[in-house]
C-alpha positions as CSV (number, residue, x, y, z in Angstrom):
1,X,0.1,13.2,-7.9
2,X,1.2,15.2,-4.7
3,X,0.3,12.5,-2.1
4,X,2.4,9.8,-4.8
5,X,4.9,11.8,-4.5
6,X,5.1,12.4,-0.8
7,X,4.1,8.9,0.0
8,X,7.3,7.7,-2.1
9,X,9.5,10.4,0.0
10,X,8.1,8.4,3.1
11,X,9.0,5.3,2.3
12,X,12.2,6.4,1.5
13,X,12.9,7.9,4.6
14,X,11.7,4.9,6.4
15,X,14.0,2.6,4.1
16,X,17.0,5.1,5.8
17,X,15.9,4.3,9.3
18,X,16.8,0.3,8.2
19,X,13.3,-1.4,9.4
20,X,12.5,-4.4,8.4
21,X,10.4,-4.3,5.6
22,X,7.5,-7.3,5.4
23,X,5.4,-8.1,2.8
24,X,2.1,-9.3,4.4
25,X,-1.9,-9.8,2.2
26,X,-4.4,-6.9,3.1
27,X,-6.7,-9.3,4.7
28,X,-4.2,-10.9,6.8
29,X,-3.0,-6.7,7.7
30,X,-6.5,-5.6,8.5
31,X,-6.8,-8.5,10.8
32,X,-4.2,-7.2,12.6
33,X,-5.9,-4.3,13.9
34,X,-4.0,-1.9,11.0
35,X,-6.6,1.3,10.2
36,X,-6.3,2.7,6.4
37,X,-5.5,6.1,6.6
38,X,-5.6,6.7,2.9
39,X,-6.5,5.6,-0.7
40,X,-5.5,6.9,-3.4
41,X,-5.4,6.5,-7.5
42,X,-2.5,7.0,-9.4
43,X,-1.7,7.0,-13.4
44,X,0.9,8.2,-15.3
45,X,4.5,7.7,-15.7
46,X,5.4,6.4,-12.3
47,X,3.0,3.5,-12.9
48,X,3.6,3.2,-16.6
49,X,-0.3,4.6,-17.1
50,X,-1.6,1.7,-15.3
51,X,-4.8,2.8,-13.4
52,X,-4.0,1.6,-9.6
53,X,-4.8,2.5,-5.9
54,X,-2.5,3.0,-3.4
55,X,-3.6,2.2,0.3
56,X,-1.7,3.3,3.2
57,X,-2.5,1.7,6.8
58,X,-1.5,2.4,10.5
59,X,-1.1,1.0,13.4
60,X,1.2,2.6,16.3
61,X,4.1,3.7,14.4
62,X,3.8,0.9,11.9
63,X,2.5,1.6,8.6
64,X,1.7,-0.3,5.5
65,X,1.5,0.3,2.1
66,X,-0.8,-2.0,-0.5
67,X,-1.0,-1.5,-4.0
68,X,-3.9,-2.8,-6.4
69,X,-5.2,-2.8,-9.9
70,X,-8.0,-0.2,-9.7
71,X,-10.4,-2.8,-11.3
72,X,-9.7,-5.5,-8.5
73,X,-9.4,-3.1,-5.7
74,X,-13.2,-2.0,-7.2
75,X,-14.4,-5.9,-7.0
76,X,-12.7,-6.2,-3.9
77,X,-11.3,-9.8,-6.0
78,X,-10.8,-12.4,-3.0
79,X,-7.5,-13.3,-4.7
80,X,-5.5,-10.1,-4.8
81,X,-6.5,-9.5,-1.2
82,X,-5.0,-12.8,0.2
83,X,-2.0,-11.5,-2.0
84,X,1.1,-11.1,0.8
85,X,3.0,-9.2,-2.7
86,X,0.3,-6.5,-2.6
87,X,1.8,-5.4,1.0
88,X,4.6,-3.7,2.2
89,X,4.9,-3.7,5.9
90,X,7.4,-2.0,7.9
């Protein structure tokens, strides 16, 4: 619950910096040359007990985070990794 919470104080503080924010699939980031630098699961309250994973990429000084269903980040299911929603870029 630590890393949630300090991931969501990062994005905050990039959303301050006003970047550009994209929204890119995890297929089409990892192409890019992106490196995941973490996953991690999350359930409670701030994902109204849903069981998902939280992956956070890097690439220079850009990072990107993608959020999946645990079960289709398990299956690697094609269609949630060709998902541009799944991806924030910034």
């Amino acid at each position: 619950m630590k890393k949630l919470c300090a991931l969501a104080a990062a994005l905050i503080a990039f959303a301050g910096h006003g970047w550009a924010q994209e929204q890119q699939s995890f297929k089409t980031i990892l192409g890019k040359g992106y490196e995941i630098k973490s996953v991690t699961f999350a359930k409670g309250e701030s994902t109204e007990n849903r069981e998902i994973i939280l992956v956070t990429l890097q690439k220079e000084k850009s990072v990107a985070v993608c959020y999946f269903a645990a079960a289709n980040w398990i299956n690697l299911t094609a269609g949630t990794l060709d998902d541009a929603r799944r991806c924030d870029v910034r």
